[in-house]
Each structure stands twice: as structure tokens, then as C-alpha cells.
C-alpha positions as CSV (number, residue, x, y, z in Angstrom):
1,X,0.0,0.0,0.0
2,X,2.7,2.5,1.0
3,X,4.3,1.7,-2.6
4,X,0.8,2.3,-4.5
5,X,0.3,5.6,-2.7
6,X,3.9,6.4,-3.0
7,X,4.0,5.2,-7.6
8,X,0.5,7.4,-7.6
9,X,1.9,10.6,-6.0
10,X,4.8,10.1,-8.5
11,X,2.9,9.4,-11.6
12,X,0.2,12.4,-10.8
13,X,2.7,15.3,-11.7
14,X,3.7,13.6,-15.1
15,X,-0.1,13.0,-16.1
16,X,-0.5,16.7,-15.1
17,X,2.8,17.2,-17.5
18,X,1.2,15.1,-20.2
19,X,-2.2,17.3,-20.2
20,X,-0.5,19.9,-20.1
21,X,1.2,19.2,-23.4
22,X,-1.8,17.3,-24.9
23,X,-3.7,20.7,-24.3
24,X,-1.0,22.7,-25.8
25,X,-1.4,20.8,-29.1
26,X,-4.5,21.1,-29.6
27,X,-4.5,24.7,-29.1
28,X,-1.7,24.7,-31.7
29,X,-3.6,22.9,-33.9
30,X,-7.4,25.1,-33.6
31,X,-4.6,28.1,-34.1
32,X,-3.0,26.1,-37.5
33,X,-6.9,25.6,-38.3
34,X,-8.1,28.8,-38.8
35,X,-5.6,29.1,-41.7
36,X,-7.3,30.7,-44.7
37,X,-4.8,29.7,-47.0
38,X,-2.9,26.5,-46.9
39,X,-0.9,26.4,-50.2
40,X,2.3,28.3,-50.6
41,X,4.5,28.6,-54.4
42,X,8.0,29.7,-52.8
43,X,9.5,31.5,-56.0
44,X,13.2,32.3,-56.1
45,X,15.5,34.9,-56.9
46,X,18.3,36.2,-59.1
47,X,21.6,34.1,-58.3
48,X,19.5,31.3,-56.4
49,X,17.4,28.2,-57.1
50,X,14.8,26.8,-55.4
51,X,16.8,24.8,-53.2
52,X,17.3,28.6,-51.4
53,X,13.9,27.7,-49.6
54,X,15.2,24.5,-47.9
55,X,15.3,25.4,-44.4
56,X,11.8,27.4,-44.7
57,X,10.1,24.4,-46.7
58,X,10.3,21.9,-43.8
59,X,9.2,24.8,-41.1
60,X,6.1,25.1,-43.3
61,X,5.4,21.4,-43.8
62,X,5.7,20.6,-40.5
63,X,2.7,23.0,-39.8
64,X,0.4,21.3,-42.3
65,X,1.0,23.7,-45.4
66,X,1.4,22.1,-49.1
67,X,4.3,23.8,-50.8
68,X,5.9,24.1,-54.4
69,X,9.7,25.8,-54.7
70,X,9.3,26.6,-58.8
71,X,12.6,26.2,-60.6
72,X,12.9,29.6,-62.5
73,X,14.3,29.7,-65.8
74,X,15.8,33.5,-65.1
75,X,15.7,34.1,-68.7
76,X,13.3,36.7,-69.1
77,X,10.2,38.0,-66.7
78,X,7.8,36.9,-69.2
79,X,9.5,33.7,-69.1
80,X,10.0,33.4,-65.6
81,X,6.3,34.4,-65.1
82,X,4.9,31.8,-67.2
83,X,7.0,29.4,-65.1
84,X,4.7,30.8,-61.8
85,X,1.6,30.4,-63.9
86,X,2.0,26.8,-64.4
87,X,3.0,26.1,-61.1
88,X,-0.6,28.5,-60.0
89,X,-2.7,26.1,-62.8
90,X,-1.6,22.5,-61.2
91,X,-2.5,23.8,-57.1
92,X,-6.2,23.8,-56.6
93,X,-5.8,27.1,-54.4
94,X,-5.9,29.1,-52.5
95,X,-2.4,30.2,-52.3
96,X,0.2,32.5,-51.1
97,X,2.9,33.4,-53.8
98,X,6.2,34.1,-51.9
99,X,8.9,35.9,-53.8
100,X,12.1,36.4,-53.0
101,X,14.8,39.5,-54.2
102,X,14.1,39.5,-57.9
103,X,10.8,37.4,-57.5
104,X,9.4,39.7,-55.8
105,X,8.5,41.4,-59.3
106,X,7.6,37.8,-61.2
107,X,5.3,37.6,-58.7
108,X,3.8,40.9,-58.7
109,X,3.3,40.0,-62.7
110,X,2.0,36.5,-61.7
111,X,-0.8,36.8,-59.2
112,X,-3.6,38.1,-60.7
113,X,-4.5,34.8,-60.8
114,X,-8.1,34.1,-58.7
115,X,-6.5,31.5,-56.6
116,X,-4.1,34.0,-55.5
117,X,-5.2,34.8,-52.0
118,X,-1.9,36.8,-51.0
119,X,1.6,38.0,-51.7
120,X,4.3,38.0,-49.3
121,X,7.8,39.7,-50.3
122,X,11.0,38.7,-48.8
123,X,13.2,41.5,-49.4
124,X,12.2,41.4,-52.8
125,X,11.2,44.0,-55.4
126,X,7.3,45.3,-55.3
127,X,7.1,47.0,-58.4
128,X,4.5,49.7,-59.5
129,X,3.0,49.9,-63.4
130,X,6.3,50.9,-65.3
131,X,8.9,50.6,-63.0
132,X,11.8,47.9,-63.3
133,X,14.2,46.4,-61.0
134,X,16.8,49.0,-62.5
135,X,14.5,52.2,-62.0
136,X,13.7,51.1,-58.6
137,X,17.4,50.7,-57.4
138,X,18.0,54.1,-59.1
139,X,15.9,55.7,-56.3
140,X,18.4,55.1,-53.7
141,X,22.3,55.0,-53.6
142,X,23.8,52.2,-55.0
143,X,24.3,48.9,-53.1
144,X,27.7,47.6,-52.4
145,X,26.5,44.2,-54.4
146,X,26.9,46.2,-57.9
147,X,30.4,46.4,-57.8
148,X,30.2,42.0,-57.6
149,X,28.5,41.7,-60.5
150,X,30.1,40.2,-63.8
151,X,28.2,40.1,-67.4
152,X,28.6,37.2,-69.7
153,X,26.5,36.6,-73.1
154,X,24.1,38.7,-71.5
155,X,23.8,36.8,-68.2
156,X,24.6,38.4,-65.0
157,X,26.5,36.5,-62.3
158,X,28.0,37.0,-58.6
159,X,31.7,37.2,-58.0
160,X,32.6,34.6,-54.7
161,X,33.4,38.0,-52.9
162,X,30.4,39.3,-53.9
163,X,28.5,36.6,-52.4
164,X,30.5,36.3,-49.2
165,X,30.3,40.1,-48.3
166,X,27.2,41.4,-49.9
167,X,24.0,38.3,-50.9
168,X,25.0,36.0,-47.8
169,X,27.7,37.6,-45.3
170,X,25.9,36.2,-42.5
171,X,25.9,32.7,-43.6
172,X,28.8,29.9,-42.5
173,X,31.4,29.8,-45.1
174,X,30.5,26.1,-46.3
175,X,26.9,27.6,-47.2
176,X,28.5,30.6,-48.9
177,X,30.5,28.5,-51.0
178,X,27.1,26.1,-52.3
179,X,25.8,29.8,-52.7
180,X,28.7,30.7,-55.2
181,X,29.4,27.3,-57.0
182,X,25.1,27.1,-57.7
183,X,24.2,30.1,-57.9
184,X,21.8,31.1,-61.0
185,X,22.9,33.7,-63.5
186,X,19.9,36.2,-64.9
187,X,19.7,37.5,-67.9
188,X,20.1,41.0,-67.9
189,X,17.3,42.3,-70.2
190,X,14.8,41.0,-67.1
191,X,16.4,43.5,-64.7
192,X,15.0,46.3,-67.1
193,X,12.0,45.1,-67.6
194,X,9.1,47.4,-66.5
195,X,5.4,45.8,-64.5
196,X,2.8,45.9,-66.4
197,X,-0.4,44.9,-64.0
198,X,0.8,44.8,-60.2
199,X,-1.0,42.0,-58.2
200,X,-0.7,43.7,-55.2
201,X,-3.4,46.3,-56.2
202,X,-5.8,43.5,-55.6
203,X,-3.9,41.5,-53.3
204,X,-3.5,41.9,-49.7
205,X,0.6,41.8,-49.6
206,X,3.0,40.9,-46.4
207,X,7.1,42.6,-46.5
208,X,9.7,41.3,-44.8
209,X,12.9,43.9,-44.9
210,X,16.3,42.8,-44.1
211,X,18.2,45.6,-42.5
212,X,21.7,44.3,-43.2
213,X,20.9,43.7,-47.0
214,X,23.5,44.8,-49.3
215,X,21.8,43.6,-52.3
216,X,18.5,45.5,-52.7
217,X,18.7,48.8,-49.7
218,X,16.6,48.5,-46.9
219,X,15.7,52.1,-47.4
220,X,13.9,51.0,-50.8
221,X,13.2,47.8,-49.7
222,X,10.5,50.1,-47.0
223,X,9.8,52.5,-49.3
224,X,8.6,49.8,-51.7
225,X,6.6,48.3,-48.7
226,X,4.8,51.2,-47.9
227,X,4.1,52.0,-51.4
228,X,2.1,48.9,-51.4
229,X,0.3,49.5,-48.0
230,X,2.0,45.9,-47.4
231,X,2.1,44.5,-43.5
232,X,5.6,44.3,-42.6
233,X,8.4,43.6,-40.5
234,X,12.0,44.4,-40.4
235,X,14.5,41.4,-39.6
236,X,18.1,41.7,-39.1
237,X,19.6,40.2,-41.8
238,X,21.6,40.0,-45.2
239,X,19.4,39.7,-48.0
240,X,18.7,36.1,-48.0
241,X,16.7,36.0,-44.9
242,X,14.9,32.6,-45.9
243,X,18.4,30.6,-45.5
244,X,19.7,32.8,-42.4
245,X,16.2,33.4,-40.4
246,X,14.2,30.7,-41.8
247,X,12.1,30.3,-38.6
248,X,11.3,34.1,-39.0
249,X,10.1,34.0,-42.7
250,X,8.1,30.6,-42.0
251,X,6.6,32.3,-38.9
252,X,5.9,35.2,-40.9
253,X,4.2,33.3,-43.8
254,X,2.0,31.2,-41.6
255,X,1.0,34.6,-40.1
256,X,0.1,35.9,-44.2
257,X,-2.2,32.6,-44.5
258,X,-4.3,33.8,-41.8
259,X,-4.8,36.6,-43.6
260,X,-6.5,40.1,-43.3
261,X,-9.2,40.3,-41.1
């Protein structure tokens, strides 16, 4: 007897442990229930592939979401747009397009679609009707990236430095290097390119600015957010916050599929 009383005085604060936890779940998962959206197309940017999504791909997974990382072609926008289309035709919606750097403006050409719920830019471009990726950047001073970039055939690439100091300076050295050795060059008449029909006049639209990004400024990168009327947050990071905050830009997607109230 003084064992049973002794094994139930034991075992009571672990059953209060497991209710506890059991309670916390299910909380977790009424919360992951009143999702609006539960699709997300993760779409890439200039000097990337969609591998760049990797550590924000299982975060979202894990929390019930179905993704698709499209491969993009960085040939052209029109291209690169039509790659975004076909990737919007085979998900039965509704959806959150997430765009990264460059992205950001395939996107903003892409999601007119009706089972486009949302657009979320990560440091990305958020271009207006006739503006380009190079107009934009010539609103602000020029980024310390532009002196790292190297034409070829009409292809724009990274230099190693350039991707060490300025697209990924707070990354570990082995992750810089796969950065540098797979990164994906863009052609340079995409960069020019002006928007034609902005999504994000339709679209509610999410912003996530890295402050420490040496690639696109975080001055135009908020100027661009505002211009939008997007909800945003600033995150202290270079400009790949989806492989150095991960948790952050999953956290901050999940947030976007809840939507506007």
C-alpha cells in the first residue's frame, strides 16, 4: 500500500505534465486551423534556385502547409512568369505566392491569378505599373552588391566575394561557398523590364525587410513596402533572410495565411 500511494503521488505530476502538453497541441492545432490559405509557391530569386527555400520548406510542412519551390528559368520576366503560372494552374488554391529579391516582381506579374489569395515579399522587389528592377534601385544610392556583378553573353553573375560580403555575409562559409558554385545567373534584359499589371493592387501583400541587406537597400526595400500599403516587419539580416532566419520568414508566412481580417 505504502508503494501504491507512494507510484500514484509520483505518476500524478507527469499526467498533469502530459495534459498539459496534450492541451498545448491542440491549441496549436485550432490556431494552425483557422488558416485561410494552406498552399504556398515559394518562387526564387536572381543568383538562387529553389533549393534557397530549404530550411523554410520543412518549417512550413511541419505546420500542415502544401508547398511548391518553382525552378525559375531567369531568362526573361515573361518567361520566368509563365513558369509561376503553371506552377498557380496544377495547385487547386488558394495560395500564397512568396517571392524572393528578384521574385518579388515575377510575382507581382504572376498573381492576378483568382486563386491567388496573398503576396508575401521577402526583401524582394514590389514594383508599381512601369517601374523595373533597375529604376527602382536608381531611387536610392547604390548597393555595395553592384560592384560584384560580372556580365557574360548577356547573363549576370556574382563574383565569390560578392556573395561572401554582400548576398550572404551572415551565412557559415561552407553555405556561402554552395551559394557561389550554384548560384543562378539572370539575364540581364529581365532586370529592365518594366510591370505591367501589379497583383498587389488586388492583393493583400505581407514585406519582410532585411536591414543588413547589401543587395537591394533597406531604405527602398521600406519604401517599396509602404508604397504597397504591405504588413511588414524588419528582420536583421543580409538579404537572404529565408536561409539565415528561416524560422522568422516561415513564422511570418504562416501569419500571411491567416490573412487580413
Amino acid at each position: 500500500m505504502p508503494f501504491h500511494r507512494n507510484l500514484t503521488s509520483r505518476m500524478a505530476p507527469l499526467a498533469w505534465i502530459m495534459l498539459a502538453l496534450f492541451a498545448a497541441n491542440l491549441a496549436q492545432a485550432g490556431d494552425e486551423s483557422d488558416f485561410k490559405t494552406k498552399d504556398v509557391i515559394l518562387v526564387h530569386g536572381a543568383w538562387a534556385d529553389g533549393s534557397s527555400w530549404s530550411k523554410v520548406i520543412p518549417l512550413l510542412e511541419r505546420r500542415g502547409f502544401h508547398v511548391t519551390a518553382v525552378q525559375l528559368p531567369l531568362t526573361s520576366v515573361a518567361e520566368d512568369v509563365a513558369t509561376v503560372k503553371r506552377a498557380i494552374e496544377l495547385d487547386p488554391g488558394p495560395l500564397l505566392l512568396v517571392g524572393h529579391s528578384y521574385a518579388g516582381f515575377v510575382i507581382t506579374e504572376a498573381g492576378n491569378d483568382p486563386k491567388v489569395s496573398g503576396l508575401v515579399y521577402i526583401s524582394a522587389f514590389a514594383p508599381d505599373t512601369g517601374q523595373s528592377v533597375l529604376s527602382l534601385n536608381a531611387l536610392v544610392p547604390e548597393t555595395p552588391v553592384m560592384t560584384e556583378i560580372r556580365q557574360n553573353a548577356g547573363f549576370l553573375s556574382l563574383t565569390v566575394e560578392g556573395i561572401r560580403s554582400d548576398f550572404a555575409q551572415d551565412l557559415p562559409d561552407t553555405e556561402q561557398q554552395t551559394l557561389a558554385v550554384t548560384q543562378g545567373p539572370i539575364a540581364a534584359v529581365a532586370l529592365g523590364t518594366p510591370a505591367t499589371a501589379p497583383a498587389w493592387y488586388t492583393r493583400p501583400s505581407w514585406y519582410m525587410v532585411a536591414s543588413e541587406d547589401r543587395v537591394i537597400s533597406p531604405q527602398l526595400e521600406a519604401m517599396m513596402a509602404q508604397a504597397i500599403n504591405a504588413e511588414t516587419i524588419t528582420v536583421h539580416s543580409s538579404h537572404v533572410i529565408m536561409l539565415s532566419r528561416p524560422k522568422n520568414v516561415a513564422d511570418f508566412i504562416a501569419h500571411a495565411a491567416h490573412g487580413h481580417d
